[in-house]
C-alpha beads as a LAMMPS data file, in Angstrom:
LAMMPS data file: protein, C-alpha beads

82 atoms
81 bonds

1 atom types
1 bond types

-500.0 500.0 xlo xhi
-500.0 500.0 ylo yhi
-500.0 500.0 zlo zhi

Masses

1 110.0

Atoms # bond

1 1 1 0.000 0.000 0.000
2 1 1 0.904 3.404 -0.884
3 1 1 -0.139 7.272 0.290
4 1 1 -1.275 9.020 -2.712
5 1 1 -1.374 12.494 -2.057
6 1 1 -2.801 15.302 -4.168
7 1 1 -2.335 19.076 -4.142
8 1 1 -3.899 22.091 -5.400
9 1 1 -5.838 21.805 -8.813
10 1 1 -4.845 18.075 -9.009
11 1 1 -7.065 17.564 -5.412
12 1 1 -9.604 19.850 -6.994
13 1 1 -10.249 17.292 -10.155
14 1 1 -9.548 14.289 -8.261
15 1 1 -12.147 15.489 -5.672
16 1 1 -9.411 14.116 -2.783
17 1 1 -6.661 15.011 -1.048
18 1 1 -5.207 12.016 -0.358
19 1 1 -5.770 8.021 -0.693
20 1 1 -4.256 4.459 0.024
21 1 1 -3.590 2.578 -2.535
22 1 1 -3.092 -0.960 -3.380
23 1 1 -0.430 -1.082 -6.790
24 1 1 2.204 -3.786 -8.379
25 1 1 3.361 -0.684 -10.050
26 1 1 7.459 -0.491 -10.552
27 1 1 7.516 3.269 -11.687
28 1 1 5.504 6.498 -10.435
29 1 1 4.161 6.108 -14.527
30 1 1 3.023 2.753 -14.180
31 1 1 1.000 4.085 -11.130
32 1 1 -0.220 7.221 -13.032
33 1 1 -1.526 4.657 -15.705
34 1 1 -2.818 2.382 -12.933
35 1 1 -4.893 5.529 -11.745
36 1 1 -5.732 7.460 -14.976
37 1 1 -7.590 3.938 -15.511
38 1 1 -9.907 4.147 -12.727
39 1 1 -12.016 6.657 -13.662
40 1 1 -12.336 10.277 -16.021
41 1 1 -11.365 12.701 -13.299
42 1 1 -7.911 10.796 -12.651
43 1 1 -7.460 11.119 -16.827
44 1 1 -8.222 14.740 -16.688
45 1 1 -5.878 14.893 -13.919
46 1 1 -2.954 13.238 -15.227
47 1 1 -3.846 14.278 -18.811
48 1 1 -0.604 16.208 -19.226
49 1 1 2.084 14.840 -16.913
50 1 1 4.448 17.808 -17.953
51 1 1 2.362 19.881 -15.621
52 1 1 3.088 17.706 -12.495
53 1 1 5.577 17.460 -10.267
54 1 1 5.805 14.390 -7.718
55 1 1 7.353 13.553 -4.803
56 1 1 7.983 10.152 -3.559
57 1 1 8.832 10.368 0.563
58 1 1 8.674 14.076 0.405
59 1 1 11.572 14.015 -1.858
60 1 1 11.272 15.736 -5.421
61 1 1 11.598 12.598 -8.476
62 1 1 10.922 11.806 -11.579
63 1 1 7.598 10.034 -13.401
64 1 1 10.682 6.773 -14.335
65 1 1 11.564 6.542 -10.623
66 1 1 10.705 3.487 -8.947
67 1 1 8.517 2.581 -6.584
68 1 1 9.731 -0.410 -4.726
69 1 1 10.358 0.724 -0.888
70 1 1 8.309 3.932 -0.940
71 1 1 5.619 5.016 1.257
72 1 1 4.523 8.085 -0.410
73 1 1 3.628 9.778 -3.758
74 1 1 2.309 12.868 -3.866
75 1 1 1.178 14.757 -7.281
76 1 1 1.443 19.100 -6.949
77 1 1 1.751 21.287 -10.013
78 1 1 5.409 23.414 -10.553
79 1 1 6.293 25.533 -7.619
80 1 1 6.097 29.299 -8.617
81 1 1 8.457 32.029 -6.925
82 1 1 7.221 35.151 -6.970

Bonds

1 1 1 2
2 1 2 3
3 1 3 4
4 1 4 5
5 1 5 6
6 1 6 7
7 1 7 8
8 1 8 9
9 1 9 10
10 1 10 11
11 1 11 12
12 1 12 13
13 1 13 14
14 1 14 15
15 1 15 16
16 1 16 17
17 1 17 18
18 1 18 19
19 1 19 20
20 1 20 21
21 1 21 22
22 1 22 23
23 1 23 24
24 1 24 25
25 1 25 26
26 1 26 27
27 1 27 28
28 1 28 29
29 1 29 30
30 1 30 31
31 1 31 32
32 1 32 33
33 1 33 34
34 1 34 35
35 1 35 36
36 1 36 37
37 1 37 38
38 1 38 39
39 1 39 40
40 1 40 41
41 1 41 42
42 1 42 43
43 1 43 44
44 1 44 45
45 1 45 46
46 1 46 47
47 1 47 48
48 1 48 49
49 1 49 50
50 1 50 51
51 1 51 52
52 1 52 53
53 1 53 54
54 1 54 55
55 1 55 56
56 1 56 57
57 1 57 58
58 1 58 59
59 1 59 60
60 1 60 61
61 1 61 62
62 1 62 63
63 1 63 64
64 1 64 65
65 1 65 66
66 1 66 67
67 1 67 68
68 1 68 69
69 1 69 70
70 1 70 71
71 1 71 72
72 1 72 73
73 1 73 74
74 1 74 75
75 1 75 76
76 1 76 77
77 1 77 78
78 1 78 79
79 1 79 80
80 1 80 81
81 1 81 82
């Protein structure tokens, strides 16, 4: 099991702002796949990964990274300074 978390307009399609789930997925895009194939909002949410940013143990990685050990994922759109 792994804590999927979701941020800003990613929890706002998704309708959640966080979940357990259950995945045999090796990479964060297997998992992405795994979700976008639940249901329409978790397409429209993951429709254009180049908008994303994730995070695997609070850590900033990359969609190849794997998944084997981790705890959490969490989804946010690109930081803006300002």
């Amino acid at each position: 099991m792994i804590d999927v978390m979701y941020f800003a307009w990613v929890r706002e399609r998704i309708g959640e702002p966080r979940e357990r789930v259950e995945t045999d997925a090796a990479t964060v895009a297997d998992l992405v796949e795994e979700l976008k194939a639940r249901e329409p909002r978790y397409e429209a949410a993951f429709a254009d990964l180049s908008a994303l940013r994730v995070a695997l143990d609070q850590e900033l990685s990359d969609f190849d990274a794997p998944l084997a050990g981790v705890r959490e994922v969490a989804f946010f759109p690109p930081m803006t300074g300002g």
